[in-house]
N, CA, C and O atoms as CSV, one atom per row, in Angstrom:
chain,resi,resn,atom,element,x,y,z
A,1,UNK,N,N,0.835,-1.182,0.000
A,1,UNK,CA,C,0.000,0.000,0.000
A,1,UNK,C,C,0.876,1.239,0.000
A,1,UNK,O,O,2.085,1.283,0.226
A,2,UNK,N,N,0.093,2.192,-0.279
A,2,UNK,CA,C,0.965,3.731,-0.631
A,2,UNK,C,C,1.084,4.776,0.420
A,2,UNK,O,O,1.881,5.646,0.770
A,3,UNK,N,N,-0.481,4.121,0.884
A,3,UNK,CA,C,-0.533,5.052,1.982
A,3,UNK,C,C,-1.199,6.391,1.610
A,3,UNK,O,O,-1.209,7.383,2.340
A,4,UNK,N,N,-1.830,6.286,0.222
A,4,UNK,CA,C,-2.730,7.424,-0.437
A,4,UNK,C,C,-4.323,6.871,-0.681
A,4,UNK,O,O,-4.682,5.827,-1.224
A,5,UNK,N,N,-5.163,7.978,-0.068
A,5,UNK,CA,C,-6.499,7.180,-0.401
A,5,UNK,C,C,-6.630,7.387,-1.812
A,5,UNK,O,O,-5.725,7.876,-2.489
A,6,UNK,N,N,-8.166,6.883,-2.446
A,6,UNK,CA,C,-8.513,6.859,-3.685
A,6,UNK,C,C,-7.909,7.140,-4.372
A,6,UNK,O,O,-7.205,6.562,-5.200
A,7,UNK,N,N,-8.302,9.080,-3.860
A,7,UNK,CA,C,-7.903,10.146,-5.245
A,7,UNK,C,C,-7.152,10.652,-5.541
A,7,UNK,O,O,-7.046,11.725,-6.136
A,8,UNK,N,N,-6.140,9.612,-4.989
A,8,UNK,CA,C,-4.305,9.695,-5.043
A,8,UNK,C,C,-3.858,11.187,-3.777
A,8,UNK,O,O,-2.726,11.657,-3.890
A,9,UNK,N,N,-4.546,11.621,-2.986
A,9,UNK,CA,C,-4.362,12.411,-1.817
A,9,UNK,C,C,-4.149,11.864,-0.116
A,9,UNK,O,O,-5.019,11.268,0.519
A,10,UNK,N,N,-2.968,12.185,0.334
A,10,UNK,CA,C,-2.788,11.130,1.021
A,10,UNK,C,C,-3.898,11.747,2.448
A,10,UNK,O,O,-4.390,12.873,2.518
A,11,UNK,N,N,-4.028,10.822,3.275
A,11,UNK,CA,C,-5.158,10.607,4.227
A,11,UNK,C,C,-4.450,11.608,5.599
A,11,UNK,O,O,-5.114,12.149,6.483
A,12,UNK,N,N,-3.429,11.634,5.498
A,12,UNK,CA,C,-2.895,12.638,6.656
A,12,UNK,C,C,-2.785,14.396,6.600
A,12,UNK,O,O,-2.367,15.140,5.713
A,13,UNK,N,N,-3.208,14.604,7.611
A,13,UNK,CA,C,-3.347,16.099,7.165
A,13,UNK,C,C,-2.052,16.731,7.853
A,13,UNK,O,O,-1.917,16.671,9.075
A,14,UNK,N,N,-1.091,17.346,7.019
A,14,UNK,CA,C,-0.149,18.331,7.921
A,14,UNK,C,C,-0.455,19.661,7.660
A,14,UNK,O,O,-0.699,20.272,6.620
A,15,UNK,N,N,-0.382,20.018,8.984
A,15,UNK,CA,C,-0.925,21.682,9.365
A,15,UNK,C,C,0.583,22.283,10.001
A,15,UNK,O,O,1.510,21.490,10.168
A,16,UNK,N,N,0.696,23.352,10.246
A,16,UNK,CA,C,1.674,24.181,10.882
A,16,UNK,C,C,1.186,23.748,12.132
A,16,UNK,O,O,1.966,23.227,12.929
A,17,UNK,N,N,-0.141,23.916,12.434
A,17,UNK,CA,C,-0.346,24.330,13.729
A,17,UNK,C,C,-0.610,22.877,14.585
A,17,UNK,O,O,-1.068,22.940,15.726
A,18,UNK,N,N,-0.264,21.458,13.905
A,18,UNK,CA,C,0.128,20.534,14.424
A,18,UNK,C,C,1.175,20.630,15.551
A,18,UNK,O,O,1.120,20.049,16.635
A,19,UNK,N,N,2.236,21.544,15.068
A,19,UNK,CA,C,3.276,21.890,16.004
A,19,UNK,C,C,2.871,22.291,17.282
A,19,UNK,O,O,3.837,22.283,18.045
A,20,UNK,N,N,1.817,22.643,17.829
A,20,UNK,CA,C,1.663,23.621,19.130
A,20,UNK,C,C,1.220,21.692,19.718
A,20,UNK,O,O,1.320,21.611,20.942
A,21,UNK,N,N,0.943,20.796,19.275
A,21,UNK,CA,C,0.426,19.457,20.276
A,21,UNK,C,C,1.845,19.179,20.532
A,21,UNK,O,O,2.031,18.145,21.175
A,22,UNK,N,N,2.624,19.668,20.280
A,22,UNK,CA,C,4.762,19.479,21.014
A,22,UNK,C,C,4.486,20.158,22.308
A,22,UNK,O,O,5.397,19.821,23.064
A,23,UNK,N,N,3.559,21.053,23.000
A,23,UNK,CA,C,3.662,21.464,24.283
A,23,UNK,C,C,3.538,20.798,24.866
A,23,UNK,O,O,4.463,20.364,25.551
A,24,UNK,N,N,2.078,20.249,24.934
A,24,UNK,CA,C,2.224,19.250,26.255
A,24,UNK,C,C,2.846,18.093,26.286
A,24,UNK,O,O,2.554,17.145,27.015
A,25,UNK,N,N,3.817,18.151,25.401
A,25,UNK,CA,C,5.399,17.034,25.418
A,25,UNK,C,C,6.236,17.269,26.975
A,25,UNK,O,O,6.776,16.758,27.955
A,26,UNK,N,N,5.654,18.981,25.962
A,26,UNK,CA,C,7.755,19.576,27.466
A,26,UNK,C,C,7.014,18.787,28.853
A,26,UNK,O,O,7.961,18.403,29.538
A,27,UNK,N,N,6.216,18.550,29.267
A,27,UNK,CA,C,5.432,17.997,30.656
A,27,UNK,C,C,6.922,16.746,31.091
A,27,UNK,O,O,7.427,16.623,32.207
A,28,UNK,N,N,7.234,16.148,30.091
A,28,UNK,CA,C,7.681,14.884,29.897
A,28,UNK,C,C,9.641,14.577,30.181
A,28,UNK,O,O,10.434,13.637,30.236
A,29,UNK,N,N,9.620,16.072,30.287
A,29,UNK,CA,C,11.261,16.425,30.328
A,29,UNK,C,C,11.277,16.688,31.764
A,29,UNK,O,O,11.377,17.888,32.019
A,30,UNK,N,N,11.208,15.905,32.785
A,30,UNK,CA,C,11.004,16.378,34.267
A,30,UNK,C,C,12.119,16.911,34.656
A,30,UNK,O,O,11.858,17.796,35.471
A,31,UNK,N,N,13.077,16.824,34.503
A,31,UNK,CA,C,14.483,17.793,35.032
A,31,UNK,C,C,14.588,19.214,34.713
A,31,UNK,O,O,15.142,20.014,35.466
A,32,UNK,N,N,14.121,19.488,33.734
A,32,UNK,CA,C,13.276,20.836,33.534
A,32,UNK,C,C,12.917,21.865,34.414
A,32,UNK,O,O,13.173,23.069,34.421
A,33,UNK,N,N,12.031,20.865,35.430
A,33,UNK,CA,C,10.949,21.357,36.234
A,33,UNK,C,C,11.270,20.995,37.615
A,33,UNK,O,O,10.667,21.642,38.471
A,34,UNK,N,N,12.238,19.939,38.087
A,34,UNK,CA,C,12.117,19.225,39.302
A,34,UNK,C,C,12.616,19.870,39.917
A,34,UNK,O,O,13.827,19.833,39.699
A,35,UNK,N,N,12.306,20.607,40.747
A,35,UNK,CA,C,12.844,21.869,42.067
A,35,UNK,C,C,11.487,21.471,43.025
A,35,UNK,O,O,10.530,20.733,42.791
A,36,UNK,N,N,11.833,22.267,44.165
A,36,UNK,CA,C,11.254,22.369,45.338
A,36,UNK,C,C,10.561,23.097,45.487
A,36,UNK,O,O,9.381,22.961,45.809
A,37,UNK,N,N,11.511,24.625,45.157
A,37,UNK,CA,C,10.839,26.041,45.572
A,37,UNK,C,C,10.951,26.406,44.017
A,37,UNK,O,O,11.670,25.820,43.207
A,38,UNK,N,N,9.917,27.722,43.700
A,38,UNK,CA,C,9.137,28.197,44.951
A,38,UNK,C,C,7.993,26.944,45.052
A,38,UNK,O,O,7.865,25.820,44.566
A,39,UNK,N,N,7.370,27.673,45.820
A,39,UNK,CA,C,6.098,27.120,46.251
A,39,UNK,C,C,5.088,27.535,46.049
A,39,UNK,O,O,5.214,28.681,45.619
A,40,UNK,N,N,3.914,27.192,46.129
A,40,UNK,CA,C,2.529,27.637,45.603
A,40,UNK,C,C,1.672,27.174,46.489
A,40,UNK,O,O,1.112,26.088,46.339
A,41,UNK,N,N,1.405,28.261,47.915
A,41,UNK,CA,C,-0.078,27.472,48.827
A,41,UNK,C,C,0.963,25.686,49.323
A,41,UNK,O,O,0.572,24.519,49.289
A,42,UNK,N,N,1.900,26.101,49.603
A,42,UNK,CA,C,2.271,24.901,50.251
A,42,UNK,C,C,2.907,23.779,49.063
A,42,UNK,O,O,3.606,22.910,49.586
A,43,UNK,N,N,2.779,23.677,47.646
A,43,UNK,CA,C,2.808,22.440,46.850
A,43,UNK,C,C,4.591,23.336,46.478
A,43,UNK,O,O,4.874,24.529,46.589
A,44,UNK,N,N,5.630,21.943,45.952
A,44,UNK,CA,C,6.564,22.486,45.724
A,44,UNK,C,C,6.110,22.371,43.587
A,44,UNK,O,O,5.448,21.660,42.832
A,45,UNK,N,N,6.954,23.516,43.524
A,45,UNK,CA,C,7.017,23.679,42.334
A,45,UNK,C,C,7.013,22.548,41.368
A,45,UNK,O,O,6.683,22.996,40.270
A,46,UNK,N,N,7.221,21.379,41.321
A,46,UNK,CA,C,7.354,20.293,40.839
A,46,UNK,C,C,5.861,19.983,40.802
A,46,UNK,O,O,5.639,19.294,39.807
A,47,UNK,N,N,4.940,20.184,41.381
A,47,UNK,CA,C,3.464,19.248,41.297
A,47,UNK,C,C,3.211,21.107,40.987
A,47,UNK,O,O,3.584,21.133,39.814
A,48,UNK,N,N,2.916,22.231,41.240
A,48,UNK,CA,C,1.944,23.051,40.893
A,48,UNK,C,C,2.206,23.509,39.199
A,48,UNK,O,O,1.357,23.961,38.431
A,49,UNK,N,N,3.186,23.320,39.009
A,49,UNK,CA,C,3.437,23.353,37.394
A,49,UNK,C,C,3.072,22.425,36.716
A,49,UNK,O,O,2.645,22.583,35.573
A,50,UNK,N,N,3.213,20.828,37.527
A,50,UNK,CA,C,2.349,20.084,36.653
A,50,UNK,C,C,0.568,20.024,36.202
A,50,UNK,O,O,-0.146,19.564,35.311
A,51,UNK,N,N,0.444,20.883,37.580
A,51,UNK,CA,C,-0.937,20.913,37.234
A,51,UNK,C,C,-1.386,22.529,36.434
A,51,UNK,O,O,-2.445,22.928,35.951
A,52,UNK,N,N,-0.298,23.034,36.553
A,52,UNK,CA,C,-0.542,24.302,35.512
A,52,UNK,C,C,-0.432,23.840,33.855
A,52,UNK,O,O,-1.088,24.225,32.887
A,53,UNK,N,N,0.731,22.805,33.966
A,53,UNK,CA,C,0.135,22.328,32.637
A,53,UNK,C,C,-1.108,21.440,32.049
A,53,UNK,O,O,-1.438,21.101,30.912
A,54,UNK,N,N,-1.524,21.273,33.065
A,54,UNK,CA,C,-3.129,20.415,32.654
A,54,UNK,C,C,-3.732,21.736,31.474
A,54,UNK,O,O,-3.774,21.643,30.247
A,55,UNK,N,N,-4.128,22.856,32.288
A,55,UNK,CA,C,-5.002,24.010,31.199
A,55,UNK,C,C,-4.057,24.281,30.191
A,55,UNK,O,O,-4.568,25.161,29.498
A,56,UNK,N,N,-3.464,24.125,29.951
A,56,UNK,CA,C,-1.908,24.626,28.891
A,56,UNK,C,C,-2.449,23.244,27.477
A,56,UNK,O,O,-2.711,23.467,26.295
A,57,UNK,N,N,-2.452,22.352,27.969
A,57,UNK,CA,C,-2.273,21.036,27.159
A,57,UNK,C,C,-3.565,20.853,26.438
A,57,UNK,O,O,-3.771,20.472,25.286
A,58,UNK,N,N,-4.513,21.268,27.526
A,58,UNK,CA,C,-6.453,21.050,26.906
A,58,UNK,C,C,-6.430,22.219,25.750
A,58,UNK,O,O,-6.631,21.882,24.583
A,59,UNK,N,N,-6.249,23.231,25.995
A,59,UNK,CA,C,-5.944,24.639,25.282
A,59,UNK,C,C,-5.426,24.201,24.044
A,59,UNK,O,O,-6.047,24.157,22.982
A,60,UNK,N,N,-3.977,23.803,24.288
A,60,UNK,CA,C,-2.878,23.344,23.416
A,60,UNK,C,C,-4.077,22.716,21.812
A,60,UNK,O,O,-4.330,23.045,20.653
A,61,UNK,N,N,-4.452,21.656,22.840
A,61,UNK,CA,C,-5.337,20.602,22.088
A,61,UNK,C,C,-6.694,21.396,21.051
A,61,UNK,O,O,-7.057,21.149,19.901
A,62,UNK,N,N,-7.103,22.246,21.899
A,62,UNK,CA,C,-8.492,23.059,21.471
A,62,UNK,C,C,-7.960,23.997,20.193
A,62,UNK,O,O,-8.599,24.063,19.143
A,63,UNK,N,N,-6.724,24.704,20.414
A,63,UNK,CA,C,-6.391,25.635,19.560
A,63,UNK,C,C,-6.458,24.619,18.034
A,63,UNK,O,O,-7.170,24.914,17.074
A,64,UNK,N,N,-5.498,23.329,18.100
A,64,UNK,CA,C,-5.267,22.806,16.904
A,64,UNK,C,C,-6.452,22.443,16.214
A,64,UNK,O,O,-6.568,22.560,14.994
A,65,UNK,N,N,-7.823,21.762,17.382
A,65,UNK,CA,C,-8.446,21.568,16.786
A,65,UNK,C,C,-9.561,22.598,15.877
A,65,UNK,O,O,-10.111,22.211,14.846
A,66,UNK,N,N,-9.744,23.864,16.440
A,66,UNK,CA,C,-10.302,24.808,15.870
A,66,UNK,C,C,-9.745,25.038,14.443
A,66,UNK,O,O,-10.488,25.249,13.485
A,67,UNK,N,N,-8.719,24.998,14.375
A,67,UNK,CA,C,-7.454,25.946,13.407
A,67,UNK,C,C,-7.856,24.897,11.950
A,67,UNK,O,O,-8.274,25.207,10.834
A,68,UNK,N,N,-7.493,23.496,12.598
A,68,UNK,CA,C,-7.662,22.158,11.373
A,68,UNK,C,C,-9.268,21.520,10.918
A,68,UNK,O,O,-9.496,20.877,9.894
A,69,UNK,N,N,-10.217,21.877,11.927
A,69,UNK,CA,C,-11.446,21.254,11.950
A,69,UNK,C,C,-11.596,21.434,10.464
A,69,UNK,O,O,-11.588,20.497,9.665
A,70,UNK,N,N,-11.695,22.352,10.237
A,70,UNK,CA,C,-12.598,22.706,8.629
A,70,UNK,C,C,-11.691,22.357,7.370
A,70,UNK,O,O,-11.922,22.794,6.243
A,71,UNK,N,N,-10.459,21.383,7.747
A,71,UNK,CA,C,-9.726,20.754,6.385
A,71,UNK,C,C,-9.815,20.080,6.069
A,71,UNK,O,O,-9.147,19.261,6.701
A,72,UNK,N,N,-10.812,19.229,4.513
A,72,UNK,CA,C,-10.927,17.604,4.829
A,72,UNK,C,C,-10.048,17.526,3.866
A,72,UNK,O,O,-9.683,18.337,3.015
A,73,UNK,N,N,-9.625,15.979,4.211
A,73,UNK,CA,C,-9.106,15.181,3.326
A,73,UNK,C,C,-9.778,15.081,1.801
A,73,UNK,O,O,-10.261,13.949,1.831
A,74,UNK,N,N,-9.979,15.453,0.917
A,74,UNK,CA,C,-10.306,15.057,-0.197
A,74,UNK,C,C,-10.058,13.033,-0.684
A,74,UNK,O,O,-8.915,12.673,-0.966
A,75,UNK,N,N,-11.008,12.174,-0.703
A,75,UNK,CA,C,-10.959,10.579,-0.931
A,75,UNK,C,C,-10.922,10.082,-2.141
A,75,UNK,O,O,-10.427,9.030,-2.546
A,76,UNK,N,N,-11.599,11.090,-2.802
A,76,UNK,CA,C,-11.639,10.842,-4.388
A,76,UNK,C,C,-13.456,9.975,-4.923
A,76,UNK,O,O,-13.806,9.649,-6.057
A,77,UNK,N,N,-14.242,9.838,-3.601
A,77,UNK,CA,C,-15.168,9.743,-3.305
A,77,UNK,C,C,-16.104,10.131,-2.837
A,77,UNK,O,O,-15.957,10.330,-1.631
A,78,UNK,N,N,-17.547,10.468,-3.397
A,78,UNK,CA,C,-18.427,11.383,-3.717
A,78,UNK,C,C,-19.074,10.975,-2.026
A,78,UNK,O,O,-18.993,9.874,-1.482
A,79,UNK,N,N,-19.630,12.083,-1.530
A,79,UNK,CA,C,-20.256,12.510,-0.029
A,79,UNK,C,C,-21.541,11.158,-0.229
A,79,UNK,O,O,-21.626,10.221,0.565
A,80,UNK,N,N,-22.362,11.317,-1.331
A,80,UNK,CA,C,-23.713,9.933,-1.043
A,80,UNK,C,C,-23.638,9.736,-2.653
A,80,UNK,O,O,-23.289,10.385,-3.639
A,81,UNK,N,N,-24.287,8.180,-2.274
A,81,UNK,CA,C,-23.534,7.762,-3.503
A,81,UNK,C,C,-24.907,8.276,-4.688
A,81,UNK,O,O,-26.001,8.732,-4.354
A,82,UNK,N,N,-24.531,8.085,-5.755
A,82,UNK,CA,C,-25.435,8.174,-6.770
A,82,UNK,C,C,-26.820,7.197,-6.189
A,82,UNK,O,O,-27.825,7.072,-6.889
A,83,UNK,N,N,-28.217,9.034,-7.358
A,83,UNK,CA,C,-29.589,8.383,-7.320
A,83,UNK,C,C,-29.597,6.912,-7.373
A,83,UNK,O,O,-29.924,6.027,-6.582
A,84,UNK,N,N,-29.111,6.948,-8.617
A,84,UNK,CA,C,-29.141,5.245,-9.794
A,84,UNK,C,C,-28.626,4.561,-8.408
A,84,UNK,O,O,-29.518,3.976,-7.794
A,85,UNK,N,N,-27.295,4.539,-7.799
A,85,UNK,CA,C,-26.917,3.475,-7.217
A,85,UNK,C,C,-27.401,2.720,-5.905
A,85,UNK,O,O,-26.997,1.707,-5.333
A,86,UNK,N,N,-28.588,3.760,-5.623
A,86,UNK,CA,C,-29.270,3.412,-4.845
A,86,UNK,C,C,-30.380,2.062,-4.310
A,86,UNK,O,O,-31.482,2.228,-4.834
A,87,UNK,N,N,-30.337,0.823,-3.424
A,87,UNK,CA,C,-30.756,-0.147,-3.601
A,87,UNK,C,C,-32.343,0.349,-3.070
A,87,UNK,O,O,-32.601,1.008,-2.062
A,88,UNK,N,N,-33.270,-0.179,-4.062
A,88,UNK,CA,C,-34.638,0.122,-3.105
A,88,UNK,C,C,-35.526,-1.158,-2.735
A,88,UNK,O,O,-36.723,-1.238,-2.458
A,89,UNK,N,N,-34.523,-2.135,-2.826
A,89,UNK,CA,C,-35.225,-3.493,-1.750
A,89,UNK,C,C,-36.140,-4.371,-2.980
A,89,UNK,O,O,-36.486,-5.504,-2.645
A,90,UNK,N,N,-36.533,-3.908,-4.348
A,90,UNK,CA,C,-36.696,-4.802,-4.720
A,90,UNK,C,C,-36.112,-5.320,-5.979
A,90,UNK,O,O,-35.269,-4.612,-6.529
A,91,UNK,N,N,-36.513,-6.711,-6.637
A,91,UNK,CA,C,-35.771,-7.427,-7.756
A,91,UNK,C,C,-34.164,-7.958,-7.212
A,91,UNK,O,O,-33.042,-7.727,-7.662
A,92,UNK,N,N,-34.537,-8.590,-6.298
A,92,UNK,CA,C,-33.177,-9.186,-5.365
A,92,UNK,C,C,-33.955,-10.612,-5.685
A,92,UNK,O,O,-33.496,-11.674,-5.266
């Protein structure tokens, strides 16, 4: 296989703004982040940044999907199929 649907267009969409789902990667580089202080309400910096990246990552996620929603793939195949090809249950 090619890895291209139908209409010779391949099925993956690359966007620029694919790039911004690399944020909630950095989460994953813990030496980065692993300190003590400061502090936040008692939590050491190590857990209140992780949970600052929770809204960072949903966001992250929301932006791409807004930005890409409205790009389709083109299949090389029509949305419903033809009147004619339509089965209407009888002469079977």
């Amino acid at each position: 296989m090619s890895g291209k649907a139908a209409g010779g267009v391949s099925g993956i969409r690359l966007s620029a703004w694919n790039l911004l789902l690399l944020v909630p990667l950095l989460m994953l580089v813990t030496p980065w982040f692993n300190f003590d202080k400061p502090r936040v309400f008692g939590l050491p910096f190590f857990y209140w940044f992780q949970f600052l990246f929770v809204p960072v990552g949903v966001l992250s996620v929301a932006i791409v999907y807004v930005m890409t929603r409205h790009k389709r793939v083109p299949t090389g195949k029509p949305d419903r199929p033809a009147q004619e090809n339509l089965d209407e249950g009888t002469g079977r």
